[in-house]
Structure formats: structure tokens, C-alpha cells
C-alpha positions as CSV (number, residue, x, y, z in Angstrom):
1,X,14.8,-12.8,-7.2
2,X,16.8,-10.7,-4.2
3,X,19.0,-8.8,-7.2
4,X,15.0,-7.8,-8.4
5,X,14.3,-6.2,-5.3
6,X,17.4,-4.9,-5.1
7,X,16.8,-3.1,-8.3
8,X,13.3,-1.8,-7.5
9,X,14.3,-0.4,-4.2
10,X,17.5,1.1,-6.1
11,X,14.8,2.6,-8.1
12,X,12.5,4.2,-5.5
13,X,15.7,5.5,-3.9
14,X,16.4,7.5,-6.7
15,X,12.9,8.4,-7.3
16,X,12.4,9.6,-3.5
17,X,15.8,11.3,-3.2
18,X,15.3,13.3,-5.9
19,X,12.1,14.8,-4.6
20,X,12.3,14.5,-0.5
21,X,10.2,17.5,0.7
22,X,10.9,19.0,4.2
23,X,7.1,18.5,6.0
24,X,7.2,16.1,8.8
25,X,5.3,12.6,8.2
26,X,3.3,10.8,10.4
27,X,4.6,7.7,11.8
28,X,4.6,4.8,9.9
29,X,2.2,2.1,10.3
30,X,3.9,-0.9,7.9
31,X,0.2,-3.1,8.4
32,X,-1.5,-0.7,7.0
33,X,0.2,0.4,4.1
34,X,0.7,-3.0,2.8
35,X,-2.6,-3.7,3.4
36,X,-3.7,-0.9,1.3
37,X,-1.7,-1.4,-0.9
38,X,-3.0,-4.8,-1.4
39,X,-6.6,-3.2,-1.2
40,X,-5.7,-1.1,-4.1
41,X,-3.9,-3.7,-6.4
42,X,-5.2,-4.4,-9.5
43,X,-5.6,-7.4,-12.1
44,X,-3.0,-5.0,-14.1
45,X,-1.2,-4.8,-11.3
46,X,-0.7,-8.5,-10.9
47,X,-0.6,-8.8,-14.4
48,X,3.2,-6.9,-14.2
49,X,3.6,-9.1,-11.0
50,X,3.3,-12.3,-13.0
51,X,5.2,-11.4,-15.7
52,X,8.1,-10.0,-13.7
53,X,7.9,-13.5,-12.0
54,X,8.3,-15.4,-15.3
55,X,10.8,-13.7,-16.5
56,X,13.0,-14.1,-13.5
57,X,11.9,-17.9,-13.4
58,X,13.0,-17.8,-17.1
59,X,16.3,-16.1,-16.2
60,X,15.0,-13.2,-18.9
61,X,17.1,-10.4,-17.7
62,X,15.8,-7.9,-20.4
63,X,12.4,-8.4,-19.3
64,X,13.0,-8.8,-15.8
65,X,14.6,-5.0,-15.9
66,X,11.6,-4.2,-17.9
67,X,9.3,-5.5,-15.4
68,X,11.1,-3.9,-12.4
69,X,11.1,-0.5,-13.8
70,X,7.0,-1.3,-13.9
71,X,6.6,-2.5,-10.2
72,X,8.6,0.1,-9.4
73,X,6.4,2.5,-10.9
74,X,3.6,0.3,-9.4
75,X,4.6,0.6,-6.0
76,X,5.4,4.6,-6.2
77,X,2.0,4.9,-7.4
78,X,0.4,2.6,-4.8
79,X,2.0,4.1,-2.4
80,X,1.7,7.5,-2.8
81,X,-1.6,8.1,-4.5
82,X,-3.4,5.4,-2.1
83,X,-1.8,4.9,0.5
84,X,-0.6,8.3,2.1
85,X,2.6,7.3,2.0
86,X,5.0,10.5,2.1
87,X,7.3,10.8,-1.0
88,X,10.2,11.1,1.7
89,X,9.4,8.1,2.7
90,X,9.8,5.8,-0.4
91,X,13.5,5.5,0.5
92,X,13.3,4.6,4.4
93,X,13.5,0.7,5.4
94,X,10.7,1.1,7.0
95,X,8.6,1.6,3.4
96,X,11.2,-1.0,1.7
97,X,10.3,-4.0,4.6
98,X,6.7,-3.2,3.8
99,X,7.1,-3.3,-0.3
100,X,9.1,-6.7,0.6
101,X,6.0,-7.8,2.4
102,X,3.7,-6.6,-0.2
103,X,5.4,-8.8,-2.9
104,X,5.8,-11.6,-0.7
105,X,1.7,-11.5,-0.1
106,X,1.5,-10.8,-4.0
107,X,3.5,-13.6,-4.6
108,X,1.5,-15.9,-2.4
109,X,-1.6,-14.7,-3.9
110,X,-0.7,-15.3,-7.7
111,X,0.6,-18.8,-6.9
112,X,-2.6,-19.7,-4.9
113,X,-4.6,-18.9,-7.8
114,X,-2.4,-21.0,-10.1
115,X,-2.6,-23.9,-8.1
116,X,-6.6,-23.6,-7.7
117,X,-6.5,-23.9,-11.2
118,X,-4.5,-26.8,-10.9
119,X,-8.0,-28.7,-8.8
């Protein structure tokens, strides 16, 4: 599962690199943005979560790239469309160590509700 978060943050390097504007951002408040972005998260959006999981569990490498590509774009769009999180920053550890934290909550979530099922 670290190569898969590898690859999405190689992915919203890219992404942010390619488009880092020049206005200053306000500082960075890690909380909040993964709480927003937990806030804003969708049943689609776990959706991709649990099916990126699978695949990795199934060691699916295909799907698993398939899947990251689609957090990815999850995340960029979570991020910057809810969360007032500045393009520039998509690329800064600060953003990354609050993605991390957001999929580790995600992941928490998902397998809670499985094992409720479970009872």
C-alpha cells in the first residue's frame, strides 16, 4: 500500500508543478483540510476508496494504477474545489501528510462499516 501512495503523490506532483501560480497562500492548517475533505467525501468517493483497496489486497496492479489515477483525481478535486487548498500547494509535505491522514481516516471509516456489518 506505501508504493500506492507513492504513486498518487507522484501524481499530484506533476499535476501541481505543472500549474504552480505565483500568489502567496495562506498558511496551512493540515486539521482542517482533512477534515474538509472528509466533510466533502462522497459514497462515490469511497466507492474508488474501496476498490483501490481491493485491488491492492488482491495484488491487482492494473486496477490499483487505475484506481490511483482516480484518488488522485479525487484528492485534486477535494482539495482544491472544497477545500481552499492552493494548487501550489498540492505538491508541499505539508498537503501530502494531510492526504496520508485523509486515507488513513478513509481507511478506518470503510473498515468500520464492514465490520458493523459483520454484528
Amino acid at each position: 500500500m506505501r508504493h500506492v501512495s507513492g504513486l498518487i503523490f507522484s501524481v499530484l506532483f506533476v499535476a501541481s508543478s505543472a500549474n504552480q501560480g505565483h500568489a502567496t497562500s495562506p498558511p496551512f492548517e493540515q486539521a482542517k483540510v482533512v477534515q474538509c475533505m472528509l466533510d466533502h467525501t462522497t459514497v462515490d468517493d469511497e466507492t474508488v476508496f474501496k476498490n483501490l483497496m481491493i485491488a491492492a489486497l488482491n495484488d491487482d496492479s492494473g486496477s490499483v494504477k487505475s484506481y490511483v489515477v482516480q484518488m488522485s483525481s479525487l484528492l485534486m478535486n477535494l482539495a482544491l474545489t472544497k477545500c481552499e487548498v492552493g494548487m501550489s500547494m498540492l505538491a508541499d509535505p505539508q498537503f501530502q501528510a494531510a492526504a496520508r491522514i485523509y486515507g488513513q481516516h478513509m481507511g478506518e471509516k470503510l473498515m468500520k462499516k464492514a465490520f458493523d456489518k459483520l454484528n
